[in-house]
Each structure stands twice: as structure tokens, then as C-alpha cells.
N, C-alpha and C positions, 0 to 999 in steps of 0.2 A: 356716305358719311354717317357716321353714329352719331346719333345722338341720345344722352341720357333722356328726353322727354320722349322722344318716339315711342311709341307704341302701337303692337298688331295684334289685332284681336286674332283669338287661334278660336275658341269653343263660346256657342251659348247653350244652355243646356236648361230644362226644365227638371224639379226635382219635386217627387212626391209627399216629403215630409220637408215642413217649413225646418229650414236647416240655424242652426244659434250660432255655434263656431267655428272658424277656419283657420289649421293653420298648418304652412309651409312646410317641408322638410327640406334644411340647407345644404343634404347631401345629395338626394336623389333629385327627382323632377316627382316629388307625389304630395298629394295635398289631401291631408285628414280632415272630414267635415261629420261634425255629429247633429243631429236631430233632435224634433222637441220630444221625440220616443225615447231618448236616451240611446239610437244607435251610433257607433261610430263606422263610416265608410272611408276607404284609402282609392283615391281615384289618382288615376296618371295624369299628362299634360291634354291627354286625346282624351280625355274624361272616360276612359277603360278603368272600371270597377277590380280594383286587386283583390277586395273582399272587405266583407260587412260584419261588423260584431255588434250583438244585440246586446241589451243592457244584462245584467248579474240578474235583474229581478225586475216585473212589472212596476211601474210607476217611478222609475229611479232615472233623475237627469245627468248628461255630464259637466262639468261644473271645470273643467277647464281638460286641455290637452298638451303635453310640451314633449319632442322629441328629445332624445337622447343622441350629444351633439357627431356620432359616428352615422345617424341616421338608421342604425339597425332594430332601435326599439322607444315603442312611444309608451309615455305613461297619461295611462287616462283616470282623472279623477272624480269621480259619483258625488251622487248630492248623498250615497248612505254613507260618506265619509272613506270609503273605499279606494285604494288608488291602487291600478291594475299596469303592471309591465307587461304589455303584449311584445311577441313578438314580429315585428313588420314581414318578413319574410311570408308564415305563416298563421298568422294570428293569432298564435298559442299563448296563455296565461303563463307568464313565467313564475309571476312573483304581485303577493297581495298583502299589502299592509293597510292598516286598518290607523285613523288619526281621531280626536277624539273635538265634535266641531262641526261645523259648516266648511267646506273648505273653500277660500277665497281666492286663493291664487296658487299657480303652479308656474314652475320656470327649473329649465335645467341647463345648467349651465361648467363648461369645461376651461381650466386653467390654459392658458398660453404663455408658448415658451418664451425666454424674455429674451432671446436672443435672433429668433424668429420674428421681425417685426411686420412680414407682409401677409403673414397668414394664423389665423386664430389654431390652425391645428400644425403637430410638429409630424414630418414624413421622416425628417431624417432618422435613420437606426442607430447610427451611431450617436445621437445628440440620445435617444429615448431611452439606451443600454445604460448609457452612463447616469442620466435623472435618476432612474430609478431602475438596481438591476434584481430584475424579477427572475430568482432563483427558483423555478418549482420543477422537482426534480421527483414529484410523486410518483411518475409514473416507470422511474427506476426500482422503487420499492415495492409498489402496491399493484396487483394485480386487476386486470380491469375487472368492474362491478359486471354481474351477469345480466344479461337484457331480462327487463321486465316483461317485455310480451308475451313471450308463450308461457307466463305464468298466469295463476286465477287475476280476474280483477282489469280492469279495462286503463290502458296507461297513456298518456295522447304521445303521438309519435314525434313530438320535439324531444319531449325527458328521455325516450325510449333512445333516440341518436345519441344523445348529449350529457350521459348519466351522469360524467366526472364535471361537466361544464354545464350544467343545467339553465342554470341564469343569465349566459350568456357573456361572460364576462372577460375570459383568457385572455384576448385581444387588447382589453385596457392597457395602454403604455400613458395616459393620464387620470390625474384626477377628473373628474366630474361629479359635478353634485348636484342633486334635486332638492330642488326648496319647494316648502307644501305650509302655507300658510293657510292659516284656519281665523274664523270669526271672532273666536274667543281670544284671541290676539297672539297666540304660538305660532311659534315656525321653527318645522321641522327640516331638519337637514342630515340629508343621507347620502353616501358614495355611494357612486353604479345604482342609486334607486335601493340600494341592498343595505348598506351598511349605514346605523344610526349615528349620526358623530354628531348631536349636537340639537339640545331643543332651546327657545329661546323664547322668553315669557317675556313679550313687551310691556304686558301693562305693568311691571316692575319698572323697567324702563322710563315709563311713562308719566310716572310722579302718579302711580296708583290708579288712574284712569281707564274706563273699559276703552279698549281697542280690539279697530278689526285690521286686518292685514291685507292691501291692498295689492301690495307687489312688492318682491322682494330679489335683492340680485346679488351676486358677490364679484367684486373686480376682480380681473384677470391674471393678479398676480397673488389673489387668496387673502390680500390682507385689511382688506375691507369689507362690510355686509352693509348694505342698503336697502331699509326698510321704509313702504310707503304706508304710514299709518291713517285713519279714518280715527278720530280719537271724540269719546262724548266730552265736553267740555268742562259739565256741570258731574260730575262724580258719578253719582250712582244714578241720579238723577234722569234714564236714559228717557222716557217720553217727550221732558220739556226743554231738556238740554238741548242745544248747538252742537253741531259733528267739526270739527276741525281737521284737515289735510296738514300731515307733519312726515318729513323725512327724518328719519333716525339711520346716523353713523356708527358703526357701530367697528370696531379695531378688531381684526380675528388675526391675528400672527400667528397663530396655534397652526392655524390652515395651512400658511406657506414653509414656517419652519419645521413643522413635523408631517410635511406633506408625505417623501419616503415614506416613513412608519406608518400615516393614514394610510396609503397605498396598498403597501403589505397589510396590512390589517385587515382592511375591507376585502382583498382578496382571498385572503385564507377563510376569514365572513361566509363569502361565498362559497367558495368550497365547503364550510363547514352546513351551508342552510340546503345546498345540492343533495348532500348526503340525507339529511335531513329528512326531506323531501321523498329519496326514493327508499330510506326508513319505512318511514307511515307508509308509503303503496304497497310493501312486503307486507307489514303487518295487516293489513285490511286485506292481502291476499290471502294470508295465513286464516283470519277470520272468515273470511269468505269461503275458504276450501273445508273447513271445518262447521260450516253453516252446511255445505253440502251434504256431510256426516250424516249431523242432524236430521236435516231434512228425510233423507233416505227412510230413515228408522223411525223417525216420527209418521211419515206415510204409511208404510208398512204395521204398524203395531197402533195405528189412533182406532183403526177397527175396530182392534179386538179390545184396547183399554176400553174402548166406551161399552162392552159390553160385562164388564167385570167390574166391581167395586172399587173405590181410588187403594189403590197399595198392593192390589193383588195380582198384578200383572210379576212383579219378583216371586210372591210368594209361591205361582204357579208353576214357573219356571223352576225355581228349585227344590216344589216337590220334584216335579220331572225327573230333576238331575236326582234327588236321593233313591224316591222308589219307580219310578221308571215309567209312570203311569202318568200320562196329562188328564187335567179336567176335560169335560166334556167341551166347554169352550176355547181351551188350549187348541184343545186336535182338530174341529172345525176351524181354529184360525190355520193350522198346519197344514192340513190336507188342502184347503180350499181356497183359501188367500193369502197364505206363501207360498205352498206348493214349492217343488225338488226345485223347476227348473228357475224359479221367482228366490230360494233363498241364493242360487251360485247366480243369478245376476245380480243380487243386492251387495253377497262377498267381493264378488270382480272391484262393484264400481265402489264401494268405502274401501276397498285395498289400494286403490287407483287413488282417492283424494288423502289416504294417509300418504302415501310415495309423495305427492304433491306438495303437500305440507313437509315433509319432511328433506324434499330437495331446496324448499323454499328457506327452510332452518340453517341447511345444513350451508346453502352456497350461499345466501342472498343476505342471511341474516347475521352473519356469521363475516362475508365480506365486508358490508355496509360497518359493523361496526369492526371489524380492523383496519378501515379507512376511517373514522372519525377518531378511534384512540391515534392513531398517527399525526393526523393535523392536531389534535387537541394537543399531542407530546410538541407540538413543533412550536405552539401557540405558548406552551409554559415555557419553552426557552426564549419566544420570544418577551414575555411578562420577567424573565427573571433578568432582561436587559433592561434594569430601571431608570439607568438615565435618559433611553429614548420612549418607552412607551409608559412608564409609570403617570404620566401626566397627562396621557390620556386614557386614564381609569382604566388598562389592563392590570388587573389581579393577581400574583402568581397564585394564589391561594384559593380564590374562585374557579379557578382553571382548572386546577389541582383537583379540585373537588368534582368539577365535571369529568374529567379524565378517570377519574373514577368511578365516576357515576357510568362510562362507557364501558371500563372491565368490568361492574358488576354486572352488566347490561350481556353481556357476552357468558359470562360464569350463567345467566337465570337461561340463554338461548341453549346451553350446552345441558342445561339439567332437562330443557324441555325433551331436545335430543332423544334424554335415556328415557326420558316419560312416551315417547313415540314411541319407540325400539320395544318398549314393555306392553304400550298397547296394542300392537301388532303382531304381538303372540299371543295375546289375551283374543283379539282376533277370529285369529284362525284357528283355535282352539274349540273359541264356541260356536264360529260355524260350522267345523269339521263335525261337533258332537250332535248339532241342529240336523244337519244331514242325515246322520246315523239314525236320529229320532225316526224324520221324516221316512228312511227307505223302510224299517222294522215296521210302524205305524201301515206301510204300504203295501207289506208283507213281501217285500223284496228281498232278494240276497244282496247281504252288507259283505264288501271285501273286507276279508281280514286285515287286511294289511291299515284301514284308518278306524277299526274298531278300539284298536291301542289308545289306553289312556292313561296316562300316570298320576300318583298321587299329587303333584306338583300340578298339573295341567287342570285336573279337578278341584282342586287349592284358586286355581287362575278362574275358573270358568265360576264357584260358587260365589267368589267377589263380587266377579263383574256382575252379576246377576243380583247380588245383594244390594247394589249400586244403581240399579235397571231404573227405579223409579222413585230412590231412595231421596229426591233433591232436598239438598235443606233450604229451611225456609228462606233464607238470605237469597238463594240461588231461583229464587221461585219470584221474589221481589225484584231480582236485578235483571236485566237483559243481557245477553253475551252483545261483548262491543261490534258497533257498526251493524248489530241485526233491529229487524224491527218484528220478531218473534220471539216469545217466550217458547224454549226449550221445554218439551213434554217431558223428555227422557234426561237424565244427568248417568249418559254411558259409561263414561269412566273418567279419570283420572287430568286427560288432557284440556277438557272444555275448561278449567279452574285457573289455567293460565292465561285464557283470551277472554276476559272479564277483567273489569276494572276491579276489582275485591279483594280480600287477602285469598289465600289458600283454603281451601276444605281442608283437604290431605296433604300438608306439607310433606316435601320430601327425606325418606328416614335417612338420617347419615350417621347412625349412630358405628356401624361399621366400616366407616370411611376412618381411616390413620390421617389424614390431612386437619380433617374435621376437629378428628380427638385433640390433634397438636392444638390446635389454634387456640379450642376451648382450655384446653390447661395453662395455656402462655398469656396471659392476657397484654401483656406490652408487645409479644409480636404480634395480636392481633390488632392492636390499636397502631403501630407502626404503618407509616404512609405510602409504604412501598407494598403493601399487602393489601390484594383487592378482597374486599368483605361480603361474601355470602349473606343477601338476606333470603333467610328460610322462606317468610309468608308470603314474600310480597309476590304478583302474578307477574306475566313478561307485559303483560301492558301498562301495570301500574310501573313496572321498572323503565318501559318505556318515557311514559310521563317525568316519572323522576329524571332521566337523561336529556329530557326537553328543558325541564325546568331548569337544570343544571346547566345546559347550555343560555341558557337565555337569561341569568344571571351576571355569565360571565359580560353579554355582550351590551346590558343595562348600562354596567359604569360608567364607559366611554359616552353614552348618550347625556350624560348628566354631566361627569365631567370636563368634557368637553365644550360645553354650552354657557360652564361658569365661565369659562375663563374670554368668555367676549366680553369687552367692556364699550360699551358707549361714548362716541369721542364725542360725539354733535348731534342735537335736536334742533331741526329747523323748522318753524313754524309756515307753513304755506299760505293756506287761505281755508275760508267757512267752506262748508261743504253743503250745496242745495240740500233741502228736505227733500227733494224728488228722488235722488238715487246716487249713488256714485258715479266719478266722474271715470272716463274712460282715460286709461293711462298705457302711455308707453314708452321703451325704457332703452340705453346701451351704454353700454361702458367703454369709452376711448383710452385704451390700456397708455399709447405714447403719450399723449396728451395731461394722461394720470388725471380722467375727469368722469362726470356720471351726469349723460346729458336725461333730461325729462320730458316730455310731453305730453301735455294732458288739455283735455276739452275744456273750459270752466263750466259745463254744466253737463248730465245728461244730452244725446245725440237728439237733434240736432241742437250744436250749440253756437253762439253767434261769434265765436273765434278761440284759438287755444293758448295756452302758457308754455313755454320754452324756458326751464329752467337748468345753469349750469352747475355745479358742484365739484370744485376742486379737489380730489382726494391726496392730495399729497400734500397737502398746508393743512389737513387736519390736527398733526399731531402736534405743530409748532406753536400754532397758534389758537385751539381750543375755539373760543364762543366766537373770535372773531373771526370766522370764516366767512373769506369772502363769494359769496353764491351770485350769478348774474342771472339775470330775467329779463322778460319780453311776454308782451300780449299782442298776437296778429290777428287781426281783423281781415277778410277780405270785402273789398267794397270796390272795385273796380269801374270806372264811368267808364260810359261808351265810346268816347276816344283812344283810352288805353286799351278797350276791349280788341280798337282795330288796330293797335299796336302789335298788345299781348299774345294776341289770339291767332288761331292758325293764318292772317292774313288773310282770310277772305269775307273782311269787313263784317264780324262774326260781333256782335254785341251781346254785352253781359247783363241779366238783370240784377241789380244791384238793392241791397248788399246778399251776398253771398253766408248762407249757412257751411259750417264746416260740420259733417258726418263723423268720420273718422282721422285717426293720428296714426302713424306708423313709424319707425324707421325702415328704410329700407337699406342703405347701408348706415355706416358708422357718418359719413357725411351728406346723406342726402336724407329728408325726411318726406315722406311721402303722406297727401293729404289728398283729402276726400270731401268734393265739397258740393251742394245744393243748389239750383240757381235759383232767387227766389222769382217769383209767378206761376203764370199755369202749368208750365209745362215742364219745372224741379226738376229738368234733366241734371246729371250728375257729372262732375266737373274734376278733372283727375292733374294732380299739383304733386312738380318730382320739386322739392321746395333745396335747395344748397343750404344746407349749414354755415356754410364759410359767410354767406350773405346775411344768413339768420344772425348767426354770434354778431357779426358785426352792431346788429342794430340793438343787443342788449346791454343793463345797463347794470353794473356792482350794484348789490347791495348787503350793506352790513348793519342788521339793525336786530341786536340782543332780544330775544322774550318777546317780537314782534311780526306778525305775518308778514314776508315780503314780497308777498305777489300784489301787497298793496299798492306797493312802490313803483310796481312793473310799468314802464313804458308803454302807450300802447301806439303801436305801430300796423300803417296799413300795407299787405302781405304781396298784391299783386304788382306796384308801383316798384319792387326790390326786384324783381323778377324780369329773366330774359323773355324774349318774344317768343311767344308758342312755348309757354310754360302752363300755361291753363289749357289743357285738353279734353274737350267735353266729351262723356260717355254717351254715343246717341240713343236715342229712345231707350234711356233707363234711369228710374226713379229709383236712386239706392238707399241704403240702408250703412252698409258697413264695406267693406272689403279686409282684404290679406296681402302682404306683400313679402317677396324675398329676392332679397340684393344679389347674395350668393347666386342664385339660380335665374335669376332674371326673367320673372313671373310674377304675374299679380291676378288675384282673383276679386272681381264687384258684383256684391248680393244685392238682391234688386230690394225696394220696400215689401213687398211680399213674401220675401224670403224663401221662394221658390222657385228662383232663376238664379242662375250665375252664367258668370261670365268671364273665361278666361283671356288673359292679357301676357304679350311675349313684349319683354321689354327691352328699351337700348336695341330695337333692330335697324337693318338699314332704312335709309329715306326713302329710297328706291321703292325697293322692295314694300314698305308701309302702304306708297298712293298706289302699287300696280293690284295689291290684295282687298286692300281697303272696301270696293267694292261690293264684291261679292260674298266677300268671308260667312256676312251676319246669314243671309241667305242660306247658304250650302249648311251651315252649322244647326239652323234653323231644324231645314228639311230631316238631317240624321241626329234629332235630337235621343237622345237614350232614350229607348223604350225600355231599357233593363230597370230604370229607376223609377217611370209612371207612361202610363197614357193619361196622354194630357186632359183628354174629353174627359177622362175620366174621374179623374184629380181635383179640376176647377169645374166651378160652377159656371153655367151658362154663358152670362155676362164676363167673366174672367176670360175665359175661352174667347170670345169675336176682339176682345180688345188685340190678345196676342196674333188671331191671324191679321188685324189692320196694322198691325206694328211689323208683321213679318209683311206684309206686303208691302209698308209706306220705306221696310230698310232695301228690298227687294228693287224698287224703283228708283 
């Protein structure tokens, strides 16, 4: 027989770093725990290590974790305000936004289909084609982007797979949204983690008052948001002030009736921040291949400059070229530190990094943006659909401008193009003429055949040489982007493009017919259909501008969208201890149309918790009179119930009972964690029935007034079936995890260096035949991968766990 209270321990495990948070994933069997290091670790049901991700940066904690509800990607959030979409599979950084705050809470949560009432996600295809039909038909048009790898510049091998689907996202057939509330009392709200739709400043909300953001949810049908506020009482007043616990309702119809359009949005979002993405790694390869340039010819020629006055390394060089003779320090750098065979290895390998840069131009840069003018053309047809998307801040006109911003983006890659093609004859020019120095100089025979120079080629070679060490001062203050060396030499022409600055040498177009039209027409050139050449600006500032221009367009929607929540309901709760926030947890009962609560009333360990109801479907009828129902459970069990309660083997409770933690574990059953009080605070595991809970709570509708005042208080054990109080043996806990879906539970001890895994709802049988042995066997193969324990705990720490593994052993 099954029972929901059953439980078999599967793992105890001992862990090196006192660990903060745990939490479930409701797809798979894996369970994310991060550390006081700020790492996060993804272990299986067998506590097998999937892999470990270290923090961004020393000293940085994680401040919460929430899967994304397909289970394929978690976001994790830093105390530097950071929040990181990894990828679960392989741990890869998808996607990093930056929130401006403490971050308080994190929750991700996905709509349900209304027609689907036994399961929060929809399978059916034909139900998902019809919601929302996802037409992306790119791959008709647009050729696939070329792999980054075997170009300069190191790319992690998710992007490298995934270039068109970088973020992960193709698969969406729903919405989903992550909410990221911050200290300063915002909360942020994005699709797929990706897409901004929505920020929302409670303390406006709040009649002015500083708030912080405790937890925040959205019901399942989109059209309500549930904000649990920490509010100071007294204004500004935070030292002396009282903190107040308040839920705010808050009406988001925007969510449900322009979900479609959200949808499409956010996806194309994505496709547009993909592109984005493998943007900037072309360009940082194009700079990086062009750093190699540099480098080359700065090695070779730092020699001989430092032995010659600043400015005279051109000057030298183009005596050369006129009357044919080098200085005395020319010809020893010639003969003896370039030498013949040292200039045709220096030609080989800058001929090799110009081809590099130049396939990078020609294929990568050149693709990438005829794949974002595409989505940006598709994104203004959809902005010029005003009756669906004008209301959520799409622009035709901001669009317009970034679409533009992508052809001029493509017009400055094509001028770089001719600016390669020109220095690649410039080239192999001066090296050809270097050589001829070198073999005359050596008294060799020079073949005829590359003694030929023409006055064109001589025209080429005296530039570039005039150019040798010419840098202007701008170029001598500024660094070439993504390097962390100032450039000795300013060789020619191309380095002025991969700098954030304008031009040195803009390019001439004065015998360009395109050119001349434009400049005589001045309304076709201001005409919208006419992509605009600017002369000075470099491909990285044009780059910039095409970021900025994107990130404009995708602003509005975050704004406008956020207006349009309006606040049905502020419920006043209760004061909130000076010791610290209370621990909250939270689900929304979509049939029901309700937003059930549970919270500790004080910091862990607390002497019982709140069960609070909230109707969401009588908000809008009935405004302040909302009717919200309550309950305060106490557990306090005598020792007669205990031989009731309890596994039946006359098992006595010390009373009263501290409660640790609050959970849900499904939608109808709440799971609680509880203390026993005396010496021995073993930890006591409660699958608590909702249906029993509601019963014993009581309306209350009381205007402007807290109503956990009102709350009833009810004792918790006394409601409860026999062997519903399951004691955790020899463990003194702290917190735990639970998940309904997966039917798993994990309990951190008080030390926060053990855990302990729980299989739930198993058979009876099976429970007393394992029961035995489990702790034992789990004991002996505890991970060494995570600590040796000797070496971990100190002395005394160490003899207690082997008496506890022996006293479970016996």
C-alpha cells in the first residue's frame, strides 16, 4: 500500500562546504545546492555530481536558484546582482542580466493550459499549434551562420552547436516567466529569462513606503501577480521603523490577453540577442587576429626602434626606398635580426592573419548581419501590426531605426572588405621590395623577375612607410579594442576600424557615382528606404551603435508593459520580527482560482506557522472586501497522541514542537519540518493535507488591518492521521527541500554539512524491509568526490558522526 507519509531514506552524504540552498528540479530527478563559496553543484537521486559551477568572482554568494519549468535550464542569482542562465545539460552561461539591488527572491514560473486541468504543462501538439502558432520559417531564407571555432578567439561549445538557438529557447510552445525581485522593492519580469516585459516599482504601490520583495508569483492563467512585501512602516524612517508583512494583488490581463504577441516577441527577442552574441565573438576574433598583426611587427622592429630616435624608424626606411642605401642601424637590423629567412616567415604568417580577418569579414560578419536585418525586417512588420503589439511598447519607428542601424552595419563591414583587399597588396609589395633590399645588401643574385616595381606599387610602399610610426596622438592615447597593449607601430589603414574612435583616414569616395548621387540629392538621401553611409565612424563604434539601437527598440516593452499592472488588493499581514525575515512559501491552485501562503512567524526555528488563503477570482468584484482565510498551527503533541500519531511503537513526543521549515509539496499537501524539543532535537518530518488544514481556517475581512491577528490558532498534530509525524533519526536539522512532482525530499542537518536524501510515497513493504540498513551502506560510500571527512571536520565533529554511524548501524 502507498502511502503519502511513507518514506525511504535513499542517500546520507557528507559535504565539504556548508551548503545555504536546495532546490528540486520538477522534471528530472536532480537537485541544485550552492554553498557558503558561492558554488553551485547539480547532483542526481545517487548523489552522482553532474557538475559544479564556481562563482563569477571571489567573495560573491548565491542569493537564490529557480529552474526553468521544462527543467532544461536553471537561473542562478549572485549577491553582485548578477543572474546567470546556465545550461543544465552542460553548464554553459547562456544568458547574464545584470538587476539594479540586492536580489531578494527568484521564482520561475509557466502558464497552464486552461483546458488541461491534471497537469501544469500542456503535451498535447495539437492544443500548442493552435495557442500559439510559431511560424519561424528562418531557416527557409537565411543560410546557416558559419561555426565559430575554427576561427581566432576561443567560443564555448554550446554557442558553437546552437548559433541560430543560442539561448535555448526553440522548444518554448508556452509562456514562462522569471520574476527577480530586488531589495529596493522592483520586480523584474522576463520571458524565457530572455525577454524584459515588465518592471514594477512597489513602493509606488505602496503608499510611498520603502519595500523589499519577499516573494513574488503570477497565477496560472497570467492574470494576476502576487507580491509578498517586507514594508518599513514609518517612511523613511528605516532604523526606528516596524517592517510590516503585506501581500499585494496586483491585475496583469496584459499577460493573458496578449500572451500570443508576448510569445512572438520574446522569441524573435531571442533570436535577435543569439545573433547578438555571436556578433561580439566575430568581432573580438577580428580584433584578436589583427592583435596578431601587431604583434608580429611590433616584435620584430621594437629592436631596432629602440635603438634609433622616436620618428626615425619611417624616416629610415624611406631613405631606403628613395636612394637605396640604409643607415648603419637599418642594415644591422636587416642582415642580423630579420635576416632573408626571418622576413618570408614574418610575410607567411601576417598574410595568414590578414586571410583570417578577412574570411571572418567576408562570411561571419557579413552573415550575422543579414541575419539580424531579417528578424529586425520581420519585427517592423510585426510593430506596424498596431492593434496587437503597439500596447506593449513595440515601435515601428525604433525598429526602423535599428534596421538601419544593421544596413549601415554591413555598408562599414563591406568598406572594411576593400580596406583588407588594399592592404594586402600594400603587403606584399613591401615585403617583396624588403627581400630585394635584404638579398643586394647580401650580395646575392636578385631574380629578375621580382625586381619589377612600378610607379603605382612605389606610390603603395612610400605610404605605408610614411604611416610606419606616424600614430596620431589620439591613437597613442587610445588602445585598440579588447587589447590590453598599446600599439608601437600604426601600419596602415585597417587597425582605425577596430578601435572605438572615429577615422584617421576616412575613406575617399570622392569617385564613387553612388556617393556623388546621394550628396547632390539631399531628400533621397534622407529617404527611409536609403541605408546612410557614415564616412568616420569605425566598425566598432558602428557596432555599438547597432547594439544601442537594438536595445532601444527592446526598452519600451519593459516599461510599457509594467504600466499597465494595476493593483487590485493590499493585504496587511503581520509585523515582521527585527531578527530577520520570515521564511515563505508559496502555490497557486489554478481550479480553485486561489494563492495559498505559508510562512514561519518568525525566523527558523519558529514556534508554529501561518496558512494563509487568497481568493483570486473575487478580487475584481469585490475590491477591499476580499475575503482571505487564515490559520496559526502550533504543534504540541502529548504523549498519548504521540502513541497514537506516531509510528505505533509507543514513540513519545517532547512537546511543544519547534517547526524548522514550510514547503509545499504538492498543490494539496504541505510538507513541514519540525524540532523535537530536549536533548536530543531529532527532526520530525510532517506530509501536513491541505484539505484538513483549510478546514480548520477561519475568513477574515478586516480593511487597513493585519489579519493574521485574527488568525485562529490551532494545534497541528491533533488534525492529523496516525504516522503522520515521521521522525528523521539521528538528525538535528536545519532546513530541507521537497518536490511533489518527483517524489523526493532532501534534510540538511544543523551543521549544514550533511544531507539527506528521502524517496517518498513508497511502498510499506518495501519502507520496513530497507529501513535498516539504508543509513549504514549510505554512510560507508559517502562521496569522497565532495570531502574527506577527517578532513573537513574538526576532531570532536568527526567521533560524534562515527557514534551516530554506529548507534544507526545497530
Amino acid at each position: 500500500m502507498t502511502s503519502s507519509n511513507a518514506m525511504r531514506q535513499l542517500e546520507e552524504r557528507h559535504v565539504a562546504t556548508k551548503v545555504e540552498l536546495m532546490v528540486w528540479s520538477n522534471k528530472m530527478d536532480l537537485l541544485a545546492l550552492s554553498n557558503v563559496r558561492g558554488e553551485v553543484a547539480l547532483h542526481r537521486l545517487t548523489w552522482q555530481k553532474v557538475w559544479s559551477l564556481p562563482p563569477p568572482s571571489e567573495g560573491i554568494d548565491v542569493k537564490g536558484m529557480a529552474w526553468r519549468p521544462d527543467g532544461k535550464v536553471i537561473a542562478i542569482a549572485y549577491s553582485n546582482s548578477d543572474i546567470l542562465l546556465i545550461d543544465v545539460e552542460n553548464k554553459e552561461t547562456l544568458h547574464t542580466t545584470h538587476v539594479d539591488g540586492e536580489i531578494t527572491c527568484i521564482n520561475w514560473v509557466q502558464e497552464k493550459d486552461q483546458t488541461d486541468t491534471k497537469s501544469g504543462f500542456l503535451h498535447k501538439q495539437k492544443d500548442s499549434t493552435s495557442k500559439y502558432p510559431i511560424q519561424d520559417t528562418t531557416s527557409n531564407f537565411l543560410p546557416k551562420l558559419p561555426s565559430l571555432s575554427r576561427s581566432f578567439g576561443s567560443v564555448n561549445k554550446c554557442i558553437e552547436e546552437n548559433l541560430e538557438d543560442a539561448k535555448k529557447i526553440k522548444d518554448q510552445t508556452h509562456l514562462n516567466i522569471l520574476l527577480v525581485g530586488v531589495s529596493t522593492g522592483k520586480l523584474h519580469l522576463s520571458i524565457f529569462g530572455l525577454f524584459p516585459c515588465g518592471v514594477v516599482n512597489m513602493n509606488d504601490h505602496a503608499g510611498g513606503k520603502l519595500c523589499s520583495i519577499l516573494d513574488a508569483d503570477v497565477s496560472e492563467d497570467l492574470n494576476v501577480l502576487f507580491v509578498v512585501l517586507s514594508c518599513w512602516k514609518e517612511g523613511d524612517e528605516v532604523k526606528e521603523g516596524k517592517r510590516e508583512l503585506s501581500i499585494v494583488l496586483l491585475d496583469t490581463p496584459v499577460l493573458s490577453i496578449r500572451a500570443p504577441e508576448l510569445h512572438a516577441l520574446a522569441l524573435k527577442h531571442g533570436h535577435i540577442v543569439s545573433l547578438l552574441g555571436y556578433l561580439a565573438h566575430t568581432m573580438h576574433s577580428i580584433t584578436e587576429a589583427w592583435e596578431n598583426i601587431l604583434l608580429e611587427m611590433d616584435s620584430k622592429l621594437a629592436s631596432y626602434a629602440a635603438t634609433v630616435p622616436e620618428g626615425s624608424v619611417s624616416a629610415d626606411f624611406l631613405d631606403l626606398l628613395m636612394f637605396g642605401i640604409p643607415s648603419d642601424e637599418l642594415e644591422m637590423f636587416l642582415l642580423q635580426d630579420l635576416t632573408e629567412k626571418g622576413l618570408k616567415k614574418l610575410g607567411h604568417s601576417i598574410e595568414l592573419s590578414y586571410s583570417n580577418i578577412q574570411k571572418l569579414v567576408l562570411k561571419h560578419l557579413h552573415s550575422v548581419g543579414q541575419s539580424l536585418a531579417y528578424h529586425l525586417a520581420e519585427l517592423r512588420g510585426m510593430a506596424r501590426r498596431t492593434d496587437r503589439y503597439q500596447m506593449l511598447g513595440l515601435q515601428e519607428e525604433t525598429v526602423a531605426k535599428s534596421l538601419t542601424a544593421a544596413g549601415s552595419f554591413l555598408v562599414k563591414a563591406t568598406e572594411v572588405q576593400q580596406v583588407i583587399d588594399n592592404s594586402m597588396k600594400n603587403y606584399k609589395v613591401f615585403f617583396r621590395w624588403l627581400y630585394v633590399v635584404i638579398l643586394r645588401l647580401t650580395d646575392e643574385r636578385v631574380p629578375t623577375e621580382i625586381t619589377k616595381i612600378t610607379q603605382q606599387d612605389l606610390a603603395f610602399i612610400a605610404e605605408f612607410l610614411y604611416n610606419f610610426d606616424g600614430c596620431s596622438t589620439k591613437q597613442d592615447e587610445e588602445v585598440a579594442s579588447g587589447s590590453s597593449r598599446k600599439p608601437r607601430f600604426n601600419l596602415e589603414r585597417l587597425g582605425q576600424y577596430l578601435v572605438d574612435q572615429d577615422l584617421v583616414i576616412p575613406p575617399d569616395t570622392s569617385n564613387n557615382p553612388w556617393a556623388k548621387l546621394v550628396e547632390e540629392n539631399s531628400s533621397l538621401a534622407n529617404h527611409p528606404s536609403i541605408i546612410p553611409h557614415f564616412k568616420n565612424m569605425s566598425l566598432v563604434q558602428q557596432h555599438n551603435h547597432l547594439k544601442k539601437a537594438i536595445d532601444n527598440v527592446f526598452s519600451e516593452p519593459e516599461a510599457s508593459i509594467g504600466k499597465l499592472f494595476k493593483v487590485s488588493n493590499i493585504i496587511k499581514c503581520s509585523d515582521i520580527p527585527d531578527i530577520g525575515d520570515p521564511r515563505l512559501t508559496h502555490i497557486n491552485v489554478m481550479d480553485d482560482k486561489k494563492l495559498l501562503l505559508a510562512f514561519l512567524d518568525s525566523v527558523s526555528p519558529a514556534e508554529g506557522f501561518y496558512l494563509v488563503e487568497i481568493p483570486t477570482d473575487k478580487v475584481k468584484k469585490s475590491g477591499d472586501e476580499i475575503s482571505a482565510t487564515c490559520v496559526y498551527f502550533y504543534f504540541n503533541p502529548t504523549t498519548a497522541n504521540g502513541e497514537d500519531n506516531g509510528r505505533g511503537d509507543g514513540a513519545s513526543w517532547s512537546s511543544p514542537m519547534k517547526v524548522l521549515d514550510v514547503q509545499f509539496y504538492l498543490q494539496d499537501v504541505l510538507s513541514v519540518l519540525l524540532e523535537q524539543n530536549g536533548e536530543s532535537r531529532v527532526a520530525v518530518f510532517v506530509q501536513f493535507p491541505m484539505r484538513v488544514a483549510l478546514e480548520a481556517t477561519m475568513p477574515v475581512s478586516v480593511p487597513g488591518q493585519q489579519i493574521l491577528s485574527c488568525a485562529p490558532r490551532v494545534e497541528a498534530s491533533a488534525l492529523l492521521e496516525a504516522g503522520a509525524l515521521r521522525p528523521v533519526e539521528n538528525m538535528v536539522a536545519s532546513k530541507f527541500a521537497v518536490s511533489g512532482t518527483r517524489k523526493v525530499a532532501v534534510v540538511l542537518s544543523e551543521s549544514r554539512r550533511k544531507v539527506r536524501l528521502f524517496e517518498m510515497e513508497v511502498e510499506e513493504e518495501e519502507e520496513d524491509e530497507e529501513a535498516m540498513d539504508a543509513t549504514a551502506t549510505n554512510l560507508r560510500d559517502s562521496d569522497s568526490s565532495m570531502l574527506d571527512v577527517s578532513k573537513s571536520l574538526d576532531g570532536n565533529e568527526s567521533e560524534k558522526l562515527v557514534e551516530e554511524a554506529e548507534s544507526t548501524a545497530e
